[in-house]
C-alpha positions as CSV (number, residue, x, y, z in Angstrom):
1,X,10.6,-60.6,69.2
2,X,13.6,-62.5,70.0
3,X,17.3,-61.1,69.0
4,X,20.4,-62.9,67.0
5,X,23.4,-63.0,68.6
6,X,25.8,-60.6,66.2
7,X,28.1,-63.0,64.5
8,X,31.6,-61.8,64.8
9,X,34.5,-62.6,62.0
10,X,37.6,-64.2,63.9
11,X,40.4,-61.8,63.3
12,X,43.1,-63.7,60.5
13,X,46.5,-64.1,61.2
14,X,48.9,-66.3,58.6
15,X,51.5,-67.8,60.2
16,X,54.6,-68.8,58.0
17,X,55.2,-72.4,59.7
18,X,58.7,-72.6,58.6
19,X,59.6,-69.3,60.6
20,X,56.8,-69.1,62.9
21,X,56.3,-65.3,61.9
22,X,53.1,-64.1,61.8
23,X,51.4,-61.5,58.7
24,X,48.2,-59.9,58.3
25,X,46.4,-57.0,59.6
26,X,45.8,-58.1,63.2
27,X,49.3,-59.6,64.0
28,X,49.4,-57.3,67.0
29,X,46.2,-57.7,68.1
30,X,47.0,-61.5,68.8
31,X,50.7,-60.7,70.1
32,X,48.7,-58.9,72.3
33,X,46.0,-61.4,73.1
34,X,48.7,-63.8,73.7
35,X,50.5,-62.2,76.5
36,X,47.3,-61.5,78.3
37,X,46.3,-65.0,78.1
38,X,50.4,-66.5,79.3
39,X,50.1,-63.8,82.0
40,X,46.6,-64.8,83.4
41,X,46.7,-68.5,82.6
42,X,49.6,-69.7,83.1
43,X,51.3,-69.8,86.8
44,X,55.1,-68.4,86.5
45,X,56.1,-70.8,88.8
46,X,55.9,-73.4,86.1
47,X,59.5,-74.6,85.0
48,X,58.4,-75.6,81.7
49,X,55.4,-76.1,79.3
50,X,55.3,-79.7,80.2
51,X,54.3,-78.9,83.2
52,X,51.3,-77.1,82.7
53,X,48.0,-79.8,82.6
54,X,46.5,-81.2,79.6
55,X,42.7,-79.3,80.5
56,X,45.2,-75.4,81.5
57,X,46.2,-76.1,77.9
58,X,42.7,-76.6,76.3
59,X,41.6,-73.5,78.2
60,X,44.1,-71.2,76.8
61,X,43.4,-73.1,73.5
62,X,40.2,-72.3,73.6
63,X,41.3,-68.4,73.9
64,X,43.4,-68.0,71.2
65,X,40.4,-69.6,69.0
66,X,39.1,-66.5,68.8
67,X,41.6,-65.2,66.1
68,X,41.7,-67.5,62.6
69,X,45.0,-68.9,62.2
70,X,46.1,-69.9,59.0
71,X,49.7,-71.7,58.6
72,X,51.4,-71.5,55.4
């Protein structure tokens, strides 16, 4: 007999868009997750964020999908 994946709830983070503050319960969890993903993804020798390629971007998208941002 066959298993289900466990469904996990995405973590949610408000952001206020105004300040670009975060609130919530995991706010640290995703200041966190966010320096692990600049410091593996992204090359330091990059001057700017222009810089960095259109798919680089979609990957680290794709990482920081896995908390639920909601901008006030």
């Amino acid at each position: 007999m066959a298993t289900r994946p466990v469904m996990m709830e995405r973590p949610v983070i408000h952001v206020d868009s105004a300040t670009g503050k975060t609130d919530g319960l995991h706010r640290r969890k995703l200041r966190m997750h966010l320096g692990i993903v600049a410091r593996d993804k992204v090359d330091v020798t990059f001057v700017n964020w222009k810089e960095v390629s259109t798919a680089q971007k979609d990957l680290i998208w794709e990482d920081i999908q896995v908390f639920e941002l909601n901008v006030k």
